[in-house]
C-alpha positions in Angstrom: 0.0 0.0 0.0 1.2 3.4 -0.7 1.6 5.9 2.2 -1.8 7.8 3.4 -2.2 10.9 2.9 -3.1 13.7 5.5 -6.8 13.8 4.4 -10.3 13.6 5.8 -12.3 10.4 4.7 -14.6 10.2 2.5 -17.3 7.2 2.0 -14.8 5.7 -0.1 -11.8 5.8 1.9 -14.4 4.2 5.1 -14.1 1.0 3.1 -10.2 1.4 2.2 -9.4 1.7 5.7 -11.5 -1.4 6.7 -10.0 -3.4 3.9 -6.6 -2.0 4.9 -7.4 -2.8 8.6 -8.6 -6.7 7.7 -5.5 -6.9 5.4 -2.8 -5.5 7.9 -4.5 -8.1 10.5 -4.2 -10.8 8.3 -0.7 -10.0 7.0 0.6 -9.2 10.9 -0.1 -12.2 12.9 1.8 -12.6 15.9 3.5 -9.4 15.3 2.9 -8.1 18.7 5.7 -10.8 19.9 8.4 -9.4 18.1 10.7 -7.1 20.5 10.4 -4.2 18.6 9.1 -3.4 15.1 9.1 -0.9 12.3 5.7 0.4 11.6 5.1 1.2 7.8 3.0 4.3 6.6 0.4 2.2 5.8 0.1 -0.2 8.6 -3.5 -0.2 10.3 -4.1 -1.7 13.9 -7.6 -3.1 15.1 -8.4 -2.4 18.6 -10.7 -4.0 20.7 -13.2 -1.6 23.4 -14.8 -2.5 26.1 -17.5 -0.4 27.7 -18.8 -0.7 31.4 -21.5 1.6 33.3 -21.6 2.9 36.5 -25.2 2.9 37.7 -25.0 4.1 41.2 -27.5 7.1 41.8 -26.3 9.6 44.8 -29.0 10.9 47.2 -28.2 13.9 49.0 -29.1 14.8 52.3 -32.8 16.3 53.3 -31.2 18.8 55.2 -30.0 20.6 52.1 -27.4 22.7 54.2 -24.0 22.6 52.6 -23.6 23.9 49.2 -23.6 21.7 46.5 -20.7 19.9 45.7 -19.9 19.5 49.2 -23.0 17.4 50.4 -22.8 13.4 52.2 -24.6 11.5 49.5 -26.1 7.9 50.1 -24.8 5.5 47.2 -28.3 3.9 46.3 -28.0 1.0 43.5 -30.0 2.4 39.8 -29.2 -0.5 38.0 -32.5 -1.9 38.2 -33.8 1.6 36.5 -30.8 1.7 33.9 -32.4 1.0 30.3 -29.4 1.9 28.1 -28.9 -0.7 25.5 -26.7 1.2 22.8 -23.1 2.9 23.1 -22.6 5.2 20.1 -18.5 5.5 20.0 -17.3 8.4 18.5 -14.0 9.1 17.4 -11.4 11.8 17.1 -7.9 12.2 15.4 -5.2 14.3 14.9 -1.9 13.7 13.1 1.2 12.6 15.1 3.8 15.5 13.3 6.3 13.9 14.6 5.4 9.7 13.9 6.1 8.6 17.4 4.8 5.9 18.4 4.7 7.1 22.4 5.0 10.1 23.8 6.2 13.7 22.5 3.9 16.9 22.8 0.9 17.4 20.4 -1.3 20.5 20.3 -3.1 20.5 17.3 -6.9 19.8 17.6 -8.2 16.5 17.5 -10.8 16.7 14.9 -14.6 14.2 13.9 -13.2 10.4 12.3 -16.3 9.4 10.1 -14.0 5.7 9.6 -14.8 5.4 13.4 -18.1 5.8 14.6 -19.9 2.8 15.7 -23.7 2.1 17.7 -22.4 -1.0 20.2 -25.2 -3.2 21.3 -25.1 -3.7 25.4 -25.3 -6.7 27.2 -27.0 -7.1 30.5 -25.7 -9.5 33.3 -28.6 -10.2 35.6 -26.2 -12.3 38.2 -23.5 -9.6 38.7 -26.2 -6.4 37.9 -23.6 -5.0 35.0 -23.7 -3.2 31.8 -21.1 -3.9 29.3 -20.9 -2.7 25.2 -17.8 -4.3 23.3 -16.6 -3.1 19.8 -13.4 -2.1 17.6 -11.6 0.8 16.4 -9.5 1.1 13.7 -5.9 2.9 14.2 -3.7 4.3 11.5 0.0 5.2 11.7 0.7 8.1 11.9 -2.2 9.7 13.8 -3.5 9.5 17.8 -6.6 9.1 18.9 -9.2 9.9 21.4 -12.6 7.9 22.2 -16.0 8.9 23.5 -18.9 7.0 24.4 -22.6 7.9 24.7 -25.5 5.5 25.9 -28.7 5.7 25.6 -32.0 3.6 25.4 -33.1 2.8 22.3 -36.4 1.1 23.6 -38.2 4.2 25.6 -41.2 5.1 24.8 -40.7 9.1 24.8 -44.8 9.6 25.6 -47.6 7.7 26.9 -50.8 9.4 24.7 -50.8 9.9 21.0 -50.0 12.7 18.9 -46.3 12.2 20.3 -44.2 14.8 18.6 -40.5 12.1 19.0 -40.0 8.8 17.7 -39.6 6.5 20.6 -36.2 5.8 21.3 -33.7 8.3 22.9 -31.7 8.3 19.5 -34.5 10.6 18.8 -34.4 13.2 21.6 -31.2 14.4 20.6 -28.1 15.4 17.9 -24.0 15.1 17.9 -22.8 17.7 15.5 -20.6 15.1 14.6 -19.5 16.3 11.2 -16.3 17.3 8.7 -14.2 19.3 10.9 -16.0 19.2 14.1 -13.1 19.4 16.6 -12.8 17.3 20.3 -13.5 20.3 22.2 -16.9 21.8 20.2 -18.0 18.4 20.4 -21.7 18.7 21.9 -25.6 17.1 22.8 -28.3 19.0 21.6 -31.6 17.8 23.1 -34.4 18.4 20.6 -37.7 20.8 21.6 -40.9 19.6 20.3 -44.1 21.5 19.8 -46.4 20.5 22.8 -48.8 23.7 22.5 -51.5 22.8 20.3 -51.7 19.4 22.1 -51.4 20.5 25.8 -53.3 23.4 25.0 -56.1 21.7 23.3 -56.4 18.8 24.3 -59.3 16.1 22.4 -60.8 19.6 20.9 -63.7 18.1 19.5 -65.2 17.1 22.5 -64.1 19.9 24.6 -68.2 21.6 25.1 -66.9 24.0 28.5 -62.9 24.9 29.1 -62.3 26.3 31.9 -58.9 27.8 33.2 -56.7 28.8 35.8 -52.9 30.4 34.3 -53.7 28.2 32.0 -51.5 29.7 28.7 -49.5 32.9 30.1 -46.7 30.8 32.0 -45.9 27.8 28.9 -43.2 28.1 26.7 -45.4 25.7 24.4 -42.4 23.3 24.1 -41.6 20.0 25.6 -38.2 19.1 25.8 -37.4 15.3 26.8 -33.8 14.6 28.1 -32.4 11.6 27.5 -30.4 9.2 30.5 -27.1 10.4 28.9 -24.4 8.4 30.2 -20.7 9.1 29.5 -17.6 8.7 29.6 -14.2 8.3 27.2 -11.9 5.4 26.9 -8.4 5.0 27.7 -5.7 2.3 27.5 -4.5 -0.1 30.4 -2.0 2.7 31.6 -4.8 5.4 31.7 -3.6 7.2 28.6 -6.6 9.0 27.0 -4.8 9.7 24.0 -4.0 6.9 22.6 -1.2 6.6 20.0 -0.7 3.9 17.2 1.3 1.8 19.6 2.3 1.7 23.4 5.7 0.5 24.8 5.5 -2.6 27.2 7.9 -3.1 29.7 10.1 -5.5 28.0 11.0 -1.8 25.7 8.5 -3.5 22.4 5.2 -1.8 21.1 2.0 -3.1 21.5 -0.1 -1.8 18.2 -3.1 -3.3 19.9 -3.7 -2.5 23.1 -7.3 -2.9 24.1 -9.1 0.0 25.1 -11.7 0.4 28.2 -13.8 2.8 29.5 -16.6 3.2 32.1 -19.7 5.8 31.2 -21.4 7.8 33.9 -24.5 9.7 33.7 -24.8 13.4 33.3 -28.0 13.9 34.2 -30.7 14.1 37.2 -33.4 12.0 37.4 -36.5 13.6 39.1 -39.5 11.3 40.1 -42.9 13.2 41.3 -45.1 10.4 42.5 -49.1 12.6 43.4 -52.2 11.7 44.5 -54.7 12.8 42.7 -57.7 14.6 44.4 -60.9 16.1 43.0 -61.0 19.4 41.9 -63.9 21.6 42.7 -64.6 24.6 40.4 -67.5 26.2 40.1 -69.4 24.1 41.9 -68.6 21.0 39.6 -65.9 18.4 41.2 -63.7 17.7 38.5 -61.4 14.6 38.3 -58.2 15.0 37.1 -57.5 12.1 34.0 -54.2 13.8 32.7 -51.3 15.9 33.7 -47.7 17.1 32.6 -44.8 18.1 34.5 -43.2 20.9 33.8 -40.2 23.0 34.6 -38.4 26.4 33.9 -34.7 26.3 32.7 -34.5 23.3 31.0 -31.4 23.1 29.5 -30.8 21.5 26.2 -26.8 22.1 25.3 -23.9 20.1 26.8 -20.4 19.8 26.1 -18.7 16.3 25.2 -15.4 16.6 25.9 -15.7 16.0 29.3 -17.4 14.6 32.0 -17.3 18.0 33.7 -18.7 19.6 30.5 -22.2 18.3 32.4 -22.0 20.9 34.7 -22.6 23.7 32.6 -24.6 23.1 30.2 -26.5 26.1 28.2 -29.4 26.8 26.1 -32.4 26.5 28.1 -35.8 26.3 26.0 -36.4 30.0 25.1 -39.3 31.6 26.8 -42.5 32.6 25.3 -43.1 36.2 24.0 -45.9 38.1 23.2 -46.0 41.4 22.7 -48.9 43.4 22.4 -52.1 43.5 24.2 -51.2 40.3 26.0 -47.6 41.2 27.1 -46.4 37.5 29.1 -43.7 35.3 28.9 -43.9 31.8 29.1 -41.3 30.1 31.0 -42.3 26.7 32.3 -41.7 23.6 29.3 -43.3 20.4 29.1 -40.8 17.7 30.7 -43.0 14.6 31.0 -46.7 13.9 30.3 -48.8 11.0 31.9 -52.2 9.5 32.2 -54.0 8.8 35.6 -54.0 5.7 36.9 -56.2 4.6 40.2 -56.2 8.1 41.4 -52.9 8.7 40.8 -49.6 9.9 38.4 -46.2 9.6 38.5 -43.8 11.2 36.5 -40.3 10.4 35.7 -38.0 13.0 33.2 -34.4 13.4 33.2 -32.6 16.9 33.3 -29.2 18.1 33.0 -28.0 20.0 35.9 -30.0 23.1 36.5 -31.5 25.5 39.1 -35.4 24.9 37.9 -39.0 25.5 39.5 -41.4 22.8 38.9 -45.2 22.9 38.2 -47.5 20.3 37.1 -50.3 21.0 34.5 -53.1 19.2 35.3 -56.5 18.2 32.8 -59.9 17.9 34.6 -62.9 16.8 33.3 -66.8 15.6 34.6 -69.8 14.3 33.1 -72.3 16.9 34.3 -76.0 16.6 32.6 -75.1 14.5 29.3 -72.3 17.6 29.0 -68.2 16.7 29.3 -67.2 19.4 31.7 -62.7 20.0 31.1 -60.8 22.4 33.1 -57.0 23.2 32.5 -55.6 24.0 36.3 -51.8 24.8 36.9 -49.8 24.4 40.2 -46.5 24.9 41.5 -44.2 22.7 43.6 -43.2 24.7 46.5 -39.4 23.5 47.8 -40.4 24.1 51.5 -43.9 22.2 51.2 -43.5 19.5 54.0 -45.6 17.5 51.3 -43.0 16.5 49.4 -40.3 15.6 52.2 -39.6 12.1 51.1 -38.2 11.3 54.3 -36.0 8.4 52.6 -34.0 10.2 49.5 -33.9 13.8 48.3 -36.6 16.6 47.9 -34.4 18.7 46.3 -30.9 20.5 46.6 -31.3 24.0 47.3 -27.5 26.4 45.6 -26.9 29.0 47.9 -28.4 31.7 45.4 -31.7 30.0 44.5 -34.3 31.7 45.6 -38.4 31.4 45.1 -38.5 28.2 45.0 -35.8 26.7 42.6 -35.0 23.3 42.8 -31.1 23.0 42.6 -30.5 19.1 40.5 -27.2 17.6 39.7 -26.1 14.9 37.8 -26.3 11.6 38.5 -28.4 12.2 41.4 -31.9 10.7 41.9 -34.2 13.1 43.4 -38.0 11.8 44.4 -41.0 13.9 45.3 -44.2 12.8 46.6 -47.2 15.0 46.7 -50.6 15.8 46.5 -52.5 17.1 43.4 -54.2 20.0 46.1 -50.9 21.2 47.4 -50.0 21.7 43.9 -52.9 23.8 43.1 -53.2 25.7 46.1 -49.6 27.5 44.7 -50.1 29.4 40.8 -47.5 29.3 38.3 -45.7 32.9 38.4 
């Protein structure tokens, strides 16, 4: 083979470098045992990766004293609630100016490798409760590497009632700007918004014969934005080298071309549980039950950076607020982050966010068969950090930063926060 050229691949050059990879392989065996070796400009190196999760959820403490970051959490297991069955691996490369095999400094940008970007299928060990994904990449001389990987769960069902805006399937609530010259550190998630308005707002509007409503429009941001379990993490070789050159030096002074790569994926999000009983609603004069309801929350963000597991704690772009000018003048704030059915008097919701100061509110739909009429109301509450309601009493009710204020919820990733409630403590508090 002639020497490779400093180039981005295109489709074309995918399948060279496989056929390269298979041939080098074949041509290579037992390669590795030699004490040294002289790497050619066309040799190619497959390398096995394996993926592991850590499932663990943190609680924090109720008392919500210390500042974040600085909390005792309680380890509680989540692998039982872990559904991630896919790790998408996503490469990056640069060119080794100098050809080392190890070592020597580096700082141009590592930059999108379409040749390596796989979907891994996981595997799920009911006897010791693990998650593992295992795969390949392919290495060419000359250049270094560096390896993400993002799970997700192919299998969940992103809504519960029909006129869903998302396929089901997380692969569907979100984007890599993975493209030609995207570079390691502007490598980012971008959780997709979905219109929610004309569904929320109008719920079965055929039938609808007497709406009536509390807040019911001003405070929405007619959006709903659902945030997938993102777990992450990048993968590094047995010596903990997350760059990872063509080969690395073993202690008898040879190279190793092959050296497997692992790498462990945490999540970067919260998970926030609201578990409410459902009451009756009495408005004028006509109990109403409530047979739907949506969760929803200000300052949902939808950005996050991929470079590092740190890049979780700062993500950006909330959903933008709602705007009307004119005789109406509000602004909508609060978006749609989960929407559920009643069951036996009661509704649970489960969303995932990624770390953000946040009020919550639930949206509830009423309705009562009153004189061969279908009577639906449209009520909105908020859920108030210091109602005793929701002190769990057994995990957390919410971490309250030092500069939240009116009742912001404070969540952080990888924490599991659970909040049990009524549907009347709700409502006795209106959306701002």
């Amino acid at each position: 083979m002639t020497a490779m050229k400093d180039r981005r691949y295109g489709p074309k050059s995918v399948v060279a470098a496989f056929v390269g990879c298979v041939l080098a392989l074949a041509g290579c065996a037992g390669e590795e045992d030699v004490p040294a070796f002289e790497p050619e400009r066309s040799d190619v190196s497959e390398v096995p990766v394996v993926i592991s999760f850590g499932t663990t959820w943190q609680q924090d403490d109720v008392t919500r004293v210390p500042p974040p970051g600085q909390e005792t959490t309680v380890e509680v297991d989540g692998w039982d609630e872990t559904s991630a069955d896919k790790v998408r691996l996503v490469v990056f490369r640069r060119k080794d100016m100098d050809d080392q095999l190890q070592g020597g400094v580096n700082d141009a940008p590592f930059t999108y490798d379409p040749t390596n970007d796989y979907t891994l299928d996981c595997t799920r060990d009911e006897d010791t409760k693990t998650i593992t994904a295992q795969g390949s990449i392919c290495k060419i001389y000359g250049y270094e590497y560096r390896v993400v990987g993002i799970a997700y769960d192919s299998k969940r069902a992103n809504a519960v009632r029909s006129g869903n805006t998302f396929v089901d399937g997380e692969q569907n609530l979100f984007t890599l700007n993975v493209e030609d010259g995207t570079t390691f550190d502007d490598f980012k998630a971008t959780v997709k918004t979905g219109d929610i308005w004309s569904y929320i707002y109008d719920m079965d509007v055929n039938i609808i014969e007497d709406v009536t409503t509390t807040n019911f429009d001003e405070c929405l941001t007619r959006k709903m934005a659902f945030v997938p379990e993102f777990f992450y993490g990048y993968c590094t070789t047995a010596s903990g080298n997350e760059i990872i050159k063509f080969a690395e030096q073993k202690a008898d002074g040879s190279y190793d071309k092959a050296v497997a790569l692992t790498g462990i994926l945490y999540r970067g999000v919260a998970k926030v549980q609201v578990e409410l009983e459902l009451e009756s609603y009495e408005y004028h004069a006509i109990s109403r039950d409530i047979y739907h309801a949506a969760l929803l929350a200000t300052n949902v963000n939808t950005v996050t950076g991929l470079s590092s597991y740190d890049d979780f704690l700062t993500p950006s772009s909330p959903v933008p607020d709602y705007v009307v000018d004119g005789l109406l003048g509000y602004t909508g704030s609060y978006t749609v982050i989960d929407y559920r059915d009643a069951e036996n008097g009661k509704v649970t919701f489960t969303a995932f966010v990624l770390p953000a100061k946040m009020k919550l509110g639930v949206r509830f739909l009423t309705r009562k068969e009153v004189a061969f009429t279908t009577h639906f109301g449209l009520f909105n509450g908020e859920i108030h950090v210091a109602d005793k309601t929701y002190n769990d009493g057994e995990g957390a009710t919410g971490v309250i930063s030092p500069d939240a204020h009116n009742n912001e919820f404070y969540f952080r990733r990888n924490h599991k926060y659970v909040l049990r409630g009524t549907s009347s403590s709700i409502l006795s508090h209106q959306l701002d």
